[in-house]
TIVO-2410 file (N, C-alpha, C; in nm, 3 decimals):
# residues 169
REC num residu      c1      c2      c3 atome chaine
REC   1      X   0.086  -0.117   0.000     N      A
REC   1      X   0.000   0.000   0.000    CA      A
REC   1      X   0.090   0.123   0.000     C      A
REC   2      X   0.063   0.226  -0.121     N      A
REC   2      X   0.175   0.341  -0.079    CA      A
REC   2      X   0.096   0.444  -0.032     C      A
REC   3      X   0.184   0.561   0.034     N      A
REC   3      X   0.137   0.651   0.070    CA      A
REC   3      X  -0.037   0.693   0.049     C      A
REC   4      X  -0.106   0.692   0.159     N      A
REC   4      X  -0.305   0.721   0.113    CA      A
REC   4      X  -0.328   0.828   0.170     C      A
REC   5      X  -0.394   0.887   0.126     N      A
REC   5      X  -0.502   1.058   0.177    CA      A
REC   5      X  -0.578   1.006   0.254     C      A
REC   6      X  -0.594   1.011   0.371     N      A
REC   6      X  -0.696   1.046   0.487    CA      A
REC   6      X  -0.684   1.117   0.566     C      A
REC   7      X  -0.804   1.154   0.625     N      A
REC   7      X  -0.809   1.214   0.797    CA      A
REC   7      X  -0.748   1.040   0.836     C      A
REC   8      X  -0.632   1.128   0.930     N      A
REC   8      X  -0.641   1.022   1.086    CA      A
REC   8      X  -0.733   0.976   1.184     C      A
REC   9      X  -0.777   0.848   1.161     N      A
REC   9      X  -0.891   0.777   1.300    CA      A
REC   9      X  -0.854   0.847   1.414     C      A
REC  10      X  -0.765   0.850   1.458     N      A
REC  10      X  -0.706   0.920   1.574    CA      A
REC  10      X  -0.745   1.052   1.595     C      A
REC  11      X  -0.751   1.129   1.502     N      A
REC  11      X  -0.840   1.280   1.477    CA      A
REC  11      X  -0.953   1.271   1.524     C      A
REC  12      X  -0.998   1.196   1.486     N      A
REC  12      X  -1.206   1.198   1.473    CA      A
REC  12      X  -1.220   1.172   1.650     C      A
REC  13      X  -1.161   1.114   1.723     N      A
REC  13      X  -1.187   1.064   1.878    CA      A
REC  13      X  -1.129   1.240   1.921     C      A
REC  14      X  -1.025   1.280   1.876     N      A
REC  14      X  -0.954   1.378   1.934    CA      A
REC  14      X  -1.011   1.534   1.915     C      A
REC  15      X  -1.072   1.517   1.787     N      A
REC  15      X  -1.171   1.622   1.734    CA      A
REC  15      X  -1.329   1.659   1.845     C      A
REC  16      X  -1.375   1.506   1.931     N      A
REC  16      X  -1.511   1.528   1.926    CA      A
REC  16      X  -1.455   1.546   2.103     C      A
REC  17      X  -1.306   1.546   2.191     N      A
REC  17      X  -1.321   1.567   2.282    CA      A
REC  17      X  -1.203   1.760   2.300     C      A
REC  18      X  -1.255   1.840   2.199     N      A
REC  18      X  -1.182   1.957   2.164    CA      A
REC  18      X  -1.053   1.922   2.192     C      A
REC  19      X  -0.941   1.857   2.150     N      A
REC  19      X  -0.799   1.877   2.180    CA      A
REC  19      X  -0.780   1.933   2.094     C      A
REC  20      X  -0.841   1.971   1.933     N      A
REC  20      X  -0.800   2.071   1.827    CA      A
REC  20      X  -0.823   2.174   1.837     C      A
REC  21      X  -0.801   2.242   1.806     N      A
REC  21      X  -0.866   2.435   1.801    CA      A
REC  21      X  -0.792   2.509   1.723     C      A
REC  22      X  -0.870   2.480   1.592     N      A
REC  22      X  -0.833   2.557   1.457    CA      A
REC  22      X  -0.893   2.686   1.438     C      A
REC  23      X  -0.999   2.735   1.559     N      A
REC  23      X  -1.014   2.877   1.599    CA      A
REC  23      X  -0.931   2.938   1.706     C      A
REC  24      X  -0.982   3.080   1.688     N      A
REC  24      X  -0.908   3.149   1.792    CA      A
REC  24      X  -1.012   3.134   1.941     C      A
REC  25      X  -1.136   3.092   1.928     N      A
REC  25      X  -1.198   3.088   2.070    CA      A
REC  25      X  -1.209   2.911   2.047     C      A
REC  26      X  -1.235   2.867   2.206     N      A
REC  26      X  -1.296   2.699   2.226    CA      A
REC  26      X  -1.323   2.699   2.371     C      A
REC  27      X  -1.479   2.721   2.392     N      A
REC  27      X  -1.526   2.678   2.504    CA      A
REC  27      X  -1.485   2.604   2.588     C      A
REC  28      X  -1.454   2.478   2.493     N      A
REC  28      X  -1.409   2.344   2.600    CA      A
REC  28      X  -1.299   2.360   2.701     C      A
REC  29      X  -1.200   2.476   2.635     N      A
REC  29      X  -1.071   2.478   2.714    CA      A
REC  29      X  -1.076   2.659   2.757     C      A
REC  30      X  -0.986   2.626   2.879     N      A
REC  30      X  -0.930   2.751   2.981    CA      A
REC  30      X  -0.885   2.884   2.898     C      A
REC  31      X  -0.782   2.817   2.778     N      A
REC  31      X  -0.696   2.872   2.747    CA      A
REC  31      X  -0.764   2.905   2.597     C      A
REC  32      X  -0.781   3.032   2.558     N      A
REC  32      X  -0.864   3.003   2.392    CA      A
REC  32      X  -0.740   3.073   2.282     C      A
REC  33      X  -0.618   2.991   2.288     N      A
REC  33      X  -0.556   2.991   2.168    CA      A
REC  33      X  -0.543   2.913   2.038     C      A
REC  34      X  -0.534   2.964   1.949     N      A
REC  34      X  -0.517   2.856   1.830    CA      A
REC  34      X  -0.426   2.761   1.840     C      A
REC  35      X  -0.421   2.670   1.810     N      A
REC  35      X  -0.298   2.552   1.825    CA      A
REC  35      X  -0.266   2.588   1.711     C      A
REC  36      X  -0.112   2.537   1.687     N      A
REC  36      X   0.013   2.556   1.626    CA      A
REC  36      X   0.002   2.425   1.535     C      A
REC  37      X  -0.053   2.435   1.375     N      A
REC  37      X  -0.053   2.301   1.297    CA      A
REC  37      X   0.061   2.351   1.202     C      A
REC  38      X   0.146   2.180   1.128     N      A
REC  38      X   0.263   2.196   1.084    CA      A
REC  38      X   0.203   2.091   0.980     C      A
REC  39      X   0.322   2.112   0.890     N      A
REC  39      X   0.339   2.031   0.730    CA      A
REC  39      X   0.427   1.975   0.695     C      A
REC  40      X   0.474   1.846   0.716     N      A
REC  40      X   0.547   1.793   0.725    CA      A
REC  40      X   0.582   1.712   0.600     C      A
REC  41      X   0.693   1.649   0.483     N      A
REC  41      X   0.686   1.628   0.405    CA      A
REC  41      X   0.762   1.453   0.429     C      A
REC  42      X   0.707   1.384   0.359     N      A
REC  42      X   0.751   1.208   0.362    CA      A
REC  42      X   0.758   1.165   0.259     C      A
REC  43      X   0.871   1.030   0.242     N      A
REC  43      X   0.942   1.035   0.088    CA      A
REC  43      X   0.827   0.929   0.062     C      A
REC  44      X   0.815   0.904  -0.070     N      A
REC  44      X   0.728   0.810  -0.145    CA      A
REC  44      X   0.797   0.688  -0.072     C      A
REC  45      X   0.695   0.599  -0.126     N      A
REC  45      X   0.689   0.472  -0.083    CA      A
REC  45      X   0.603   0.333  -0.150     C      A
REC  46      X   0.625   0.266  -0.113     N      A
REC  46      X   0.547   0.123  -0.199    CA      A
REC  46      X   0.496   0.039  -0.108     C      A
REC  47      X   0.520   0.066   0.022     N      A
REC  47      X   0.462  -0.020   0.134    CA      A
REC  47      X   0.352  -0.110   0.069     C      A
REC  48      X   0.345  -0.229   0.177     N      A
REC  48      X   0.243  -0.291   0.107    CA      A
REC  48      X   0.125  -0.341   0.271     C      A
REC  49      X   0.140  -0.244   0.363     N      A
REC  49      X   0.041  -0.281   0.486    CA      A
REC  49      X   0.057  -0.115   0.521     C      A
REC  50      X  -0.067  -0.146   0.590     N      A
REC  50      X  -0.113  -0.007   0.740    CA      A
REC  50      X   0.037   0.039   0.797     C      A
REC  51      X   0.123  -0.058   0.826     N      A
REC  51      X   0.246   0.012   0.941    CA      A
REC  51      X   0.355  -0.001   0.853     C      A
REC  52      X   0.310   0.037   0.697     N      A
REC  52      X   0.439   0.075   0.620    CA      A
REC  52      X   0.407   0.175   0.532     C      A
REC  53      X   0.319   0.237   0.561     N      A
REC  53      X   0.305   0.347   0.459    CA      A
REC  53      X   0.214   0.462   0.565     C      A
REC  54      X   0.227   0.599   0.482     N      A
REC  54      X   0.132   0.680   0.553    CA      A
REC  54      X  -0.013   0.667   0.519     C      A
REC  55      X  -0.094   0.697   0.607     N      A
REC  55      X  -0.247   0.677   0.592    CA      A
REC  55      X  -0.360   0.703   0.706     C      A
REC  56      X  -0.448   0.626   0.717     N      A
REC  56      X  -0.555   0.652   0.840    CA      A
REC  56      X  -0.497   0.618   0.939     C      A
REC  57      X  -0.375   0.516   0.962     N      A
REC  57      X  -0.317   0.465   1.092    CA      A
REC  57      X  -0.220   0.560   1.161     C      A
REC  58      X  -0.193   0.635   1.134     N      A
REC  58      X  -0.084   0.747   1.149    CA      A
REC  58      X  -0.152   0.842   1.308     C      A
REC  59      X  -0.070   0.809   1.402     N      A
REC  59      X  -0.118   0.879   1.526    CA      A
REC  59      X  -0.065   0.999   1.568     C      A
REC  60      X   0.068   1.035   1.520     N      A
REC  60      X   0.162   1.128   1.561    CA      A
REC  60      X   0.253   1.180   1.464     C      A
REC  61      X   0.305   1.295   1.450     N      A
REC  61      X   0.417   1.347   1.380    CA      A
REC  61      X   0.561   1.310   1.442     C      A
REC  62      X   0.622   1.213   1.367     N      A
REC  62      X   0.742   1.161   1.396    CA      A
REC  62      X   0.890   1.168   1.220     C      A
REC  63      X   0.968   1.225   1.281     N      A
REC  63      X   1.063   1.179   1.149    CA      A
REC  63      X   1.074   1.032   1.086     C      A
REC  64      X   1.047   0.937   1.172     N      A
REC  64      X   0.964   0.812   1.075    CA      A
REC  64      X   0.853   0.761   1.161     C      A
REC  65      X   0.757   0.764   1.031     N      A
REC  65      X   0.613   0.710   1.083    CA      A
REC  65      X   0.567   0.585   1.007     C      A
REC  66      X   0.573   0.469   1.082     N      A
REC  66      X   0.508   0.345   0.988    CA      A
REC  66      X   0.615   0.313   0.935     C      A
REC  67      X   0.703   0.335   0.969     N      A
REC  67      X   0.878   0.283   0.878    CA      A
REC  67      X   0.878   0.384   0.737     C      A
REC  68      X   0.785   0.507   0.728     N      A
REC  68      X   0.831   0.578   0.654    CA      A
REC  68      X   0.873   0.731   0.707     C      A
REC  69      X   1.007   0.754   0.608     N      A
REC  69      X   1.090   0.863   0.674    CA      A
REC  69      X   1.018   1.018   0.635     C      A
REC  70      X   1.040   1.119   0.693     N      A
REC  70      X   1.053   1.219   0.641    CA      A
REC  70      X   1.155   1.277   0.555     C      A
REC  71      X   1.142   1.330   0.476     N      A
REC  71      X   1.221   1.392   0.451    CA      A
REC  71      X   1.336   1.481   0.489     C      A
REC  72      X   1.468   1.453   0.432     N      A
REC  72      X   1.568   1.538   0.470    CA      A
REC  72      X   1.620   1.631   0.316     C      A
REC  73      X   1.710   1.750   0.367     N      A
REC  73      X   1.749   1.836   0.278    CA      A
REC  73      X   1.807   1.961   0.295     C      A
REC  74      X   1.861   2.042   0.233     N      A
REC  74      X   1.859   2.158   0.256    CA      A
REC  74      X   1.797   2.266   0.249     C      A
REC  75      X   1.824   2.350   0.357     N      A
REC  75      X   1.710   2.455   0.400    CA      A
REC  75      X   1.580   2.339   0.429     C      A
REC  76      X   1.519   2.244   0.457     N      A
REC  76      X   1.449   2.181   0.480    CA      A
REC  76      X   1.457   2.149   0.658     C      A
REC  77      X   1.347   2.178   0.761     N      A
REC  77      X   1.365   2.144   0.873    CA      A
REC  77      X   1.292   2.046   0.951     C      A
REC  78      X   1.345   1.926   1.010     N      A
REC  78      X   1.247   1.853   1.047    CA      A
REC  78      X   1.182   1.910   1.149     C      A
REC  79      X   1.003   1.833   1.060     N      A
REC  79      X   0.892   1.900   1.171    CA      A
REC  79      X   0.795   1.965   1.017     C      A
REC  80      X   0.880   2.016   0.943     N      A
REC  80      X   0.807   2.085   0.836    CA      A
REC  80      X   0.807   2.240   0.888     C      A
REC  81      X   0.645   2.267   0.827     N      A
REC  81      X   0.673   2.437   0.784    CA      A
REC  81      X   0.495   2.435   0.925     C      A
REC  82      X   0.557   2.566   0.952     N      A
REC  82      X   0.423   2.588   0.997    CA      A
REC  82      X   0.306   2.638   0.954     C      A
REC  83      X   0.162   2.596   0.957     N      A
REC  83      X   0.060   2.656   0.870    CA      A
REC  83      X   0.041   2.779   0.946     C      A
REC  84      X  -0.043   2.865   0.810     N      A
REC  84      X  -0.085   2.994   0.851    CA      A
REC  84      X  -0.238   2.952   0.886     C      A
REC  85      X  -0.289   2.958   1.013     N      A
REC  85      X  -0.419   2.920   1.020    CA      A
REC  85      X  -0.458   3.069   1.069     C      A
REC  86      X  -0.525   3.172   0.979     N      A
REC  86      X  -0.618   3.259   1.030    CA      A
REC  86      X  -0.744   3.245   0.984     C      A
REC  87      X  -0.827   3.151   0.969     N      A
REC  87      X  -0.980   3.118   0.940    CA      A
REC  87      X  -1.012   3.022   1.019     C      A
REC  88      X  -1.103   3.094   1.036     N      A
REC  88      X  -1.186   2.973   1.142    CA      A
REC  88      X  -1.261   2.878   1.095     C      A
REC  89      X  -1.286   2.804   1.173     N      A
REC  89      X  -1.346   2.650   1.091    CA      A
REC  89      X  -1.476   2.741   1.054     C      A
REC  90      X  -1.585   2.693   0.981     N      A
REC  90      X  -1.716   2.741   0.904    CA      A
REC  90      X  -1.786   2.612   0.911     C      A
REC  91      X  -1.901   2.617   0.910     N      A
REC  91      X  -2.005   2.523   0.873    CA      A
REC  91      X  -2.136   2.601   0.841     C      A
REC  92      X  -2.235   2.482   0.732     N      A
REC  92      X  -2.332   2.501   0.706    CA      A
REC  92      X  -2.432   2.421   0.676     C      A
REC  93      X  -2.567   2.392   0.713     N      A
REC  93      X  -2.645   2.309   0.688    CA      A
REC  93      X  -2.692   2.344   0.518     C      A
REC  94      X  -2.697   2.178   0.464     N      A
REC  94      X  -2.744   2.158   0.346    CA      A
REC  94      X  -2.849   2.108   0.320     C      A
REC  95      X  -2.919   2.081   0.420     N      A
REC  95      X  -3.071   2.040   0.432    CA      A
REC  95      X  -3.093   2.048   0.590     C      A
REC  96      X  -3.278   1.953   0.594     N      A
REC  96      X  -3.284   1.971   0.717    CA      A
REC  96      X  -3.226   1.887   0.798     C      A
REC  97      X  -3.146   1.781   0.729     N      A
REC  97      X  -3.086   1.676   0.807    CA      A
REC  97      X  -2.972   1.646   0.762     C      A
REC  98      X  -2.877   1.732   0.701     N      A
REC  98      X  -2.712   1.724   0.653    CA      A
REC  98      X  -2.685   1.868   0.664     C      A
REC  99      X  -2.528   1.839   0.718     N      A
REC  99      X  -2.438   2.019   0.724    CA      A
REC  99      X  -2.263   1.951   0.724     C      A
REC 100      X  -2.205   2.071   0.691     N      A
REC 100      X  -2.064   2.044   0.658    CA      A
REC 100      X  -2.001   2.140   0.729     C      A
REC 101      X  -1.901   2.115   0.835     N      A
REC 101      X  -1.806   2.180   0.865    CA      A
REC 101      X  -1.703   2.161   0.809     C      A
REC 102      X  -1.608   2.266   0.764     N      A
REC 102      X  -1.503   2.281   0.678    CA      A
REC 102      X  -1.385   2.373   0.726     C      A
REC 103      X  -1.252   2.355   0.684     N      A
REC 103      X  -1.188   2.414   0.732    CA      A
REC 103      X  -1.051   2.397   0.606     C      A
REC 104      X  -0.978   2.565   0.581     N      A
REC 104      X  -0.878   2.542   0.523    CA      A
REC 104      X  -0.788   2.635   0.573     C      A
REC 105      X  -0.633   2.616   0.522     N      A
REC 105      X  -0.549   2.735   0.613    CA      A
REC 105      X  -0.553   2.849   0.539     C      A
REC 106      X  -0.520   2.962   0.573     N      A
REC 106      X  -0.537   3.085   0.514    CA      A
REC 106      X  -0.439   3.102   0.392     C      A
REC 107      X  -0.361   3.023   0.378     N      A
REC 107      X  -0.211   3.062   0.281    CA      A
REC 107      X  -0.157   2.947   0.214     C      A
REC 108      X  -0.120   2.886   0.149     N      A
REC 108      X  -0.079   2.785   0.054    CA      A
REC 108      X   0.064   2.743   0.166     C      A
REC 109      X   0.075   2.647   0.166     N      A
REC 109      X   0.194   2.576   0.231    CA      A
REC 109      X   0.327   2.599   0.143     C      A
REC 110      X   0.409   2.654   0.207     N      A
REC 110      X   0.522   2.684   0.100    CA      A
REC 110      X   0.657   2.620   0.181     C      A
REC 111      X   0.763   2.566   0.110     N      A
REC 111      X   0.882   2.504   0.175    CA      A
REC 111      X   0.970   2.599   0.091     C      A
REC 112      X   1.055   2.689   0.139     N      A
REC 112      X   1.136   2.809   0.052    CA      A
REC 112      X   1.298   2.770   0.033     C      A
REC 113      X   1.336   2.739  -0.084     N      A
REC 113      X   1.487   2.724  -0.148    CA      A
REC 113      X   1.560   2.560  -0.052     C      A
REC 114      X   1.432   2.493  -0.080     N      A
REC 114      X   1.500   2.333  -0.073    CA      A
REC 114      X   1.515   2.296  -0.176     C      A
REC 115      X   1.617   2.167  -0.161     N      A
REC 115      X   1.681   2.096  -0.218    CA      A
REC 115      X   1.667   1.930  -0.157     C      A
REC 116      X   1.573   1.850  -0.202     N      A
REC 116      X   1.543   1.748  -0.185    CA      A
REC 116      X   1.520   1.647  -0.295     C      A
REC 117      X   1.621   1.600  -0.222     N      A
REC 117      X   1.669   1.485  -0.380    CA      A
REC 117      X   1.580   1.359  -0.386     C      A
REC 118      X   1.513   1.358  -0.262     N      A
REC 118      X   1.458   1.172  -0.258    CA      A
REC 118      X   1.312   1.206  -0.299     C      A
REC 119      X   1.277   1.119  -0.390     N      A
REC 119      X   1.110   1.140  -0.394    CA      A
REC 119      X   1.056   1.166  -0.298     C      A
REC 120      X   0.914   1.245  -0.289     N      A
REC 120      X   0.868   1.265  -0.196    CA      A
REC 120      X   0.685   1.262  -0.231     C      A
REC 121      X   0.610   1.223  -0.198     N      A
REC 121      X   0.448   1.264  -0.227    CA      A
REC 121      X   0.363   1.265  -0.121     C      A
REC 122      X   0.429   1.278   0.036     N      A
REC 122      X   0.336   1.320   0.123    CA      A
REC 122      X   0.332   1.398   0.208     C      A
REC 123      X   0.218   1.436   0.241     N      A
REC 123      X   0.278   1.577   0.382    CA      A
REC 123      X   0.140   1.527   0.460     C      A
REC 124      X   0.201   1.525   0.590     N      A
REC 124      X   0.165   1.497   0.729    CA      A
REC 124      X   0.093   1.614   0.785     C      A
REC 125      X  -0.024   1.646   0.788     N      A
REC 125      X  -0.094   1.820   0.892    CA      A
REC 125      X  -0.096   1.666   1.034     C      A
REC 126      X  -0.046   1.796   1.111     N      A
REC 126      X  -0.026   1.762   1.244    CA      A
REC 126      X  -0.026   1.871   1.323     C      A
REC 127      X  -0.085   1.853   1.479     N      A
REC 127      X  -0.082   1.912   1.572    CA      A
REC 127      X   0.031   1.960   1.649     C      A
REC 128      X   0.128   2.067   1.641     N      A
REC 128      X   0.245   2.030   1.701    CA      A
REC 128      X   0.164   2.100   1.859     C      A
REC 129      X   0.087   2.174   1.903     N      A
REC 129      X   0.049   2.221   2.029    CA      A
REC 129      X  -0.010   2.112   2.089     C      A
REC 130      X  -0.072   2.011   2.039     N      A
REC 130      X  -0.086   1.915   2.127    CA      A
REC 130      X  -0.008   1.695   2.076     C      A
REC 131      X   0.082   1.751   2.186     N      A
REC 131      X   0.184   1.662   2.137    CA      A
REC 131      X   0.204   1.561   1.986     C      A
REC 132      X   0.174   1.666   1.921     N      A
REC 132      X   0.263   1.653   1.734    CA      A
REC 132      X   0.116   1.537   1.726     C      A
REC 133      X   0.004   1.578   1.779     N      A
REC 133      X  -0.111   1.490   1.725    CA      A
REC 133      X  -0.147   1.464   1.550     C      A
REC 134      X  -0.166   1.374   1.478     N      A
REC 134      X  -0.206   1.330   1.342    CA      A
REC 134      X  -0.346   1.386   1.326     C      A
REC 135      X  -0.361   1.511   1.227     N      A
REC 135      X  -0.475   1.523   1.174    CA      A
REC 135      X  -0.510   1.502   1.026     C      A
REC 136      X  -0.459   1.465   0.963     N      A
REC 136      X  -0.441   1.419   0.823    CA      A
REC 136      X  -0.316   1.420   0.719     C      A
REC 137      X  -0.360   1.367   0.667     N      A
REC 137      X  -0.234   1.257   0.557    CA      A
REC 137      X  -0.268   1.294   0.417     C      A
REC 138      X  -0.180   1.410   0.339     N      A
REC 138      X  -0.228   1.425   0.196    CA      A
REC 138      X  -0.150   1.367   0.101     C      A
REC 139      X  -0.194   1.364  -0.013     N      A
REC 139      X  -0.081   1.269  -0.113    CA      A
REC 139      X  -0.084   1.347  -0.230     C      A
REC 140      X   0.034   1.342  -0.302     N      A
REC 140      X   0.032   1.392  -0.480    CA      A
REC 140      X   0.117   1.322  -0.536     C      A
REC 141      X   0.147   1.362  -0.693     N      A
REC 141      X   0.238   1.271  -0.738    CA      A
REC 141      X   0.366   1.371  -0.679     C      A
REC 142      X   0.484   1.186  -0.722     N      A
REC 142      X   0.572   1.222  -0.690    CA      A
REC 142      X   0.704   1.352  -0.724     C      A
REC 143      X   0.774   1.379  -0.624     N      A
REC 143      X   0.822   1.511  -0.660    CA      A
REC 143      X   0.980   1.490  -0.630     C      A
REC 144      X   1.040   1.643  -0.689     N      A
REC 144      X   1.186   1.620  -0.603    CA      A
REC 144      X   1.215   1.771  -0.642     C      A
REC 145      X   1.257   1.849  -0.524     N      A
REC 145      X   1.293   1.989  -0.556    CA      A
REC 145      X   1.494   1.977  -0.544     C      A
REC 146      X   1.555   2.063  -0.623     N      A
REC 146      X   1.622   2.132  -0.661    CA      A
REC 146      X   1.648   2.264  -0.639     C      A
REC 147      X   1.736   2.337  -0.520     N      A
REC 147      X   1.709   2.435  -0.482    CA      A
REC 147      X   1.621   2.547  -0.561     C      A
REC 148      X   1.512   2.514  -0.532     N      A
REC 148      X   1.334   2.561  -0.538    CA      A
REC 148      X   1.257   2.594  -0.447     C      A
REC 149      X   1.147   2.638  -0.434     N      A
REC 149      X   1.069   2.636  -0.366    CA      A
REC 149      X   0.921   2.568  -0.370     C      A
REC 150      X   0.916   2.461  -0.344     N      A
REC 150      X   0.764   2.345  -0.347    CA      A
REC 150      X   0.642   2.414  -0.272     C      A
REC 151      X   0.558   2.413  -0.341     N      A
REC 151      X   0.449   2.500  -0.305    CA      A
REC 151      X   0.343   2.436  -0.343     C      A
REC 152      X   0.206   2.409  -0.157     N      A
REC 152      X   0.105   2.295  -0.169    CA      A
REC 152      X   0.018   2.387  -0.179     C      A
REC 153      X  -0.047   2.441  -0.271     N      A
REC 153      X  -0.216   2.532  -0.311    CA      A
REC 153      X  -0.291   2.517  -0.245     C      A
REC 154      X  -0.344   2.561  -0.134     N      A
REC 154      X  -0.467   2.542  -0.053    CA      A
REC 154      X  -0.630   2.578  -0.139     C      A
REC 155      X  -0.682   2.454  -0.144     N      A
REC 155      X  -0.860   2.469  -0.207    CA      A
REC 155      X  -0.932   2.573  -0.141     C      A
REC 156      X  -0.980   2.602  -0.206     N      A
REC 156      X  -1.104   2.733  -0.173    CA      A
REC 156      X  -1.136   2.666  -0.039     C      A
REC 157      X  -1.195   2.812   0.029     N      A
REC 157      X  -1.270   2.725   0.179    CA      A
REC 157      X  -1.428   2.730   0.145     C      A
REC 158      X  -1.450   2.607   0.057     N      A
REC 158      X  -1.590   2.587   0.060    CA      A
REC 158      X  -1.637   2.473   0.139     C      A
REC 159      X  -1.762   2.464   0.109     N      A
REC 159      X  -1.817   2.317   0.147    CA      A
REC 159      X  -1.804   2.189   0.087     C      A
REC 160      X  -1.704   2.237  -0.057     N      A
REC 160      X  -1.694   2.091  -0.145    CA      A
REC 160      X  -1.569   2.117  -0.162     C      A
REC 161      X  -1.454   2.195  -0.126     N      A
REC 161      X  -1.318   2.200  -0.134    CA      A
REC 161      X  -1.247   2.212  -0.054     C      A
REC 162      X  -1.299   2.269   0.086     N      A
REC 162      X  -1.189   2.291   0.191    CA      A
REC 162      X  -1.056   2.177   0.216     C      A
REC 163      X  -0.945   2.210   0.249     N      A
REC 163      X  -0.898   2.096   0.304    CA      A
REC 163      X  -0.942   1.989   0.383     C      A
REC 164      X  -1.013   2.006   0.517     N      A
REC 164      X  -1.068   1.957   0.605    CA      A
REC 164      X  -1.228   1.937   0.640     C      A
REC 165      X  -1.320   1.866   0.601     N      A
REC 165      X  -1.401   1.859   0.569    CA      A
REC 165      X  -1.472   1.735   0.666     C      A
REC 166      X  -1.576   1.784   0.750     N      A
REC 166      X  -1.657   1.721   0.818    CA      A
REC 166      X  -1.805   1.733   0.721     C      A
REC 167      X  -1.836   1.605   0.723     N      A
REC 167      X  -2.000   1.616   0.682    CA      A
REC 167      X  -2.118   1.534   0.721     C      A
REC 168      X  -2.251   1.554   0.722     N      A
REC 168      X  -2.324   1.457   0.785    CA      A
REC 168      X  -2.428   1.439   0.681     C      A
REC 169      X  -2.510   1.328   0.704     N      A
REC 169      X  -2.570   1.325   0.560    CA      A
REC 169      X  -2.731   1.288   0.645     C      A
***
């Protein structure tokens, strides 16, 4: 199995008891700051199980996760880049019995004048404010920068594009 796009299982338990807070306010907690999410980049892979590739099993941000590495390079730092999160999550009902909460970061993920020679097609969003928690696993084809700058396009923040996308039907 190589590298797969999901939310982390581990998210969805961690999501419904507020340890995330991709706003600037959260009832649930004392403290109403935004947590600190990061982008982390991991080299391709061919794994062929759950604990060899990235995917839904992924609990934590680690320089290897599932026996796959992150990436190394220049100007490249492990941990990744930090997101710009100034939007707050949004939701909206689409009937009387379905609604979508959605959420994307304010700014395109940018890694500035690396040089990374090993394939690479995944990046890790993770929690680094609450101990480097797994909130999803994205995939593209494979890449390799050349002192460049790799740059991940953030989707409109709609209800059918956001990055992060809760829905009920």
């Amino acid at each position: 199995m190589a590298n797969t796009q999901s939310m982390c299982t581990s998210f969805l338990p961690q999501l419904m008891s507020a340890q995330h807070n991709f706003s600037s306010t959260n009832v649930a907690r004392t403290v109403n700051t935004v947590d600190t999410f990061k982008a982390a980049l991991y080299v391709t892979t061919s794994g062929t199980t759950t604990t060899t590739c990235l995917c839904a099993s992924v609990t934590a941000y680690a320089t290897t996760v599932n026996g796959v590495n992150e990436v190394s390079g220049t100007n490249y730092t492990a941990g990744g880049v930090t997101v710009t999160n100034a939007v707050n999550p949004t939701s909206t009902n689409t009937s009387v019995t379905a609604g979508v909460g959605y959420w994307t970061p304010s700014a395109n993920i940018v890694y500035t004048n690396v040089t990374l020679s090993t394939s690479f097609d995944t990046m890790l969003l993770y929690n680094s404010s609450q101990s480097n928690a797994a909130v999803a696993v994205f995939t593209f084809g494979a890449q390799t920068v050349t002192a460049g700058t790799f740059t991940l396009t953030m989707p409109s923040n709609t209800t059918s594009s956001a990055l992060l996308r809760l829905q009920t039907t």
